[in-house]
N, C-alpha and C positions, 0 to 999 in steps of 0.2 A: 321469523317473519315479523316485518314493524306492525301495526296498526297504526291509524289515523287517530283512532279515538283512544283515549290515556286513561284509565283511573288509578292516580294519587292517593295513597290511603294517608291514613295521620303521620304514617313513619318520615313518609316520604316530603309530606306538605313541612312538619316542622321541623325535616335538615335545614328549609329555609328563613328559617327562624333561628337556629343555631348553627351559624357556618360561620361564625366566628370562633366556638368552642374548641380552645385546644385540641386533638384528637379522633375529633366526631369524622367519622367515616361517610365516605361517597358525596362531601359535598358537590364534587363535581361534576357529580351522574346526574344529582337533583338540580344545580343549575344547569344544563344540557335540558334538563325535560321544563323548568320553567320560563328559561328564555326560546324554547322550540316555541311553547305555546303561544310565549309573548308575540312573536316571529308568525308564529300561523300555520308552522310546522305540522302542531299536535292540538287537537282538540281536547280538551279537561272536560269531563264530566264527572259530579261527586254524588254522592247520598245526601240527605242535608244535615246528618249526621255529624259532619266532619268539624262545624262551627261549634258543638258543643264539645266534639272529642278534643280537635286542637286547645279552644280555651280552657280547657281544663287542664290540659300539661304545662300551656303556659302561664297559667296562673299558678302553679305547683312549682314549676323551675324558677320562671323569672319574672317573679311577678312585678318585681317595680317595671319594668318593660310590655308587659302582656298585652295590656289595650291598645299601645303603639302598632304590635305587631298585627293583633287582629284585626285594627284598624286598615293596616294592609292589606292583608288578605282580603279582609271584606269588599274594598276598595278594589279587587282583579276583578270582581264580580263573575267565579267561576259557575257554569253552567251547575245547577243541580237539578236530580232527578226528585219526582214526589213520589213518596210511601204508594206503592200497590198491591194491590194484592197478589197479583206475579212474581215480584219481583221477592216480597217477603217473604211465600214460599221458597222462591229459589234459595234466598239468607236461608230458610230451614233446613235444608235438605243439605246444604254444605255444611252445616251447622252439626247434624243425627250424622253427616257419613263420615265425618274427618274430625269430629268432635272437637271444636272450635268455639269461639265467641260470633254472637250475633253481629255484635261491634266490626268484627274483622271480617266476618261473612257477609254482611252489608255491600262494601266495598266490592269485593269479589261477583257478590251475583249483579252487579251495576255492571261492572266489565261484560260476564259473559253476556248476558239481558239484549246489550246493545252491540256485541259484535268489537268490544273493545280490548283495551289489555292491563290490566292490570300489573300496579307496577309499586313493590313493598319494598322496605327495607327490615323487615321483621323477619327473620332467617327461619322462628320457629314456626311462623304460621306459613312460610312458604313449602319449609320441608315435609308437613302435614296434608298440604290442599294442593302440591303440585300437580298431581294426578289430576284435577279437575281440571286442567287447561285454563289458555288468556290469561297466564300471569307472568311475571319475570321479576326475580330480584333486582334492586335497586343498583348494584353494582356491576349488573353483567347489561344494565340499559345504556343507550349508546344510539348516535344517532345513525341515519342513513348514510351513507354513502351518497 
């Protein structure tokens, strides 16, 4: 089942940052989900997490590039959600049941929270937190029909 609403975790945001990298898998899945949204397809909403996680991988891999790219991203101006106390609960409880990072549970309880779906390309934290539901790997994403 699609959803409307999408969350993008970091794996997913900097395929499109690296889709020129020899090798780098599903860039195709992650442009399919960022030109749906471009298009009005899919709705993006993120944690505001996501600016400090991105720039930090991309200051680590590529860094003479890095503030080009954020400068991108920042320039989509993707919807984010603010810190609640709800929602950081729900990061907890995905966090004690499937023993996870905060980081990565973030993401996740934004999906569920709002009725969205959650969309990684981190195979270990999918295979861990699949059971919670509203998620799908980044390579079985795919548009509608």
């Amino acid at each position: 089942m699609r959803h409307e609403l999408v969350v993008p975790d970091a794996s997913v945001i900097l395929k499109w940052a690296f889709n020129a990298v020899p090798g780098e898998k599903d860039i195709d899945r992650a442009d399919i989900l960022l030109h749906g949204w471009l298009n009005g397809k899919y709705e993006i909403v993120l944690p505001g997490l996501w600016v400090f996680e991105v720039a930090n991988v991309l200051g680590l891999k590529i860094p003479d590039l890095a503030g080009e790219f954020m400068d991108a991203f920042m320039d989509y101006r993707f919807k984010t959600v603010t810190m609640t106390h709800d929602l950081c609960r729900e990061a907890f409880k995905i966090m004690r049941k499937y023993r996870v990072t905060f980081y990565d549970s973030i993401y996740h309880a934004v999906a569920l929270k709002n009725s969205g779906l959650l969309v990684t390309a981190d195979e270990t934290y999918y295979k861990k937190v699949r059971a919670a539901g509203s998620m799908i790997l980044l390579r079985d994403f795919s548009p509608e029909p």
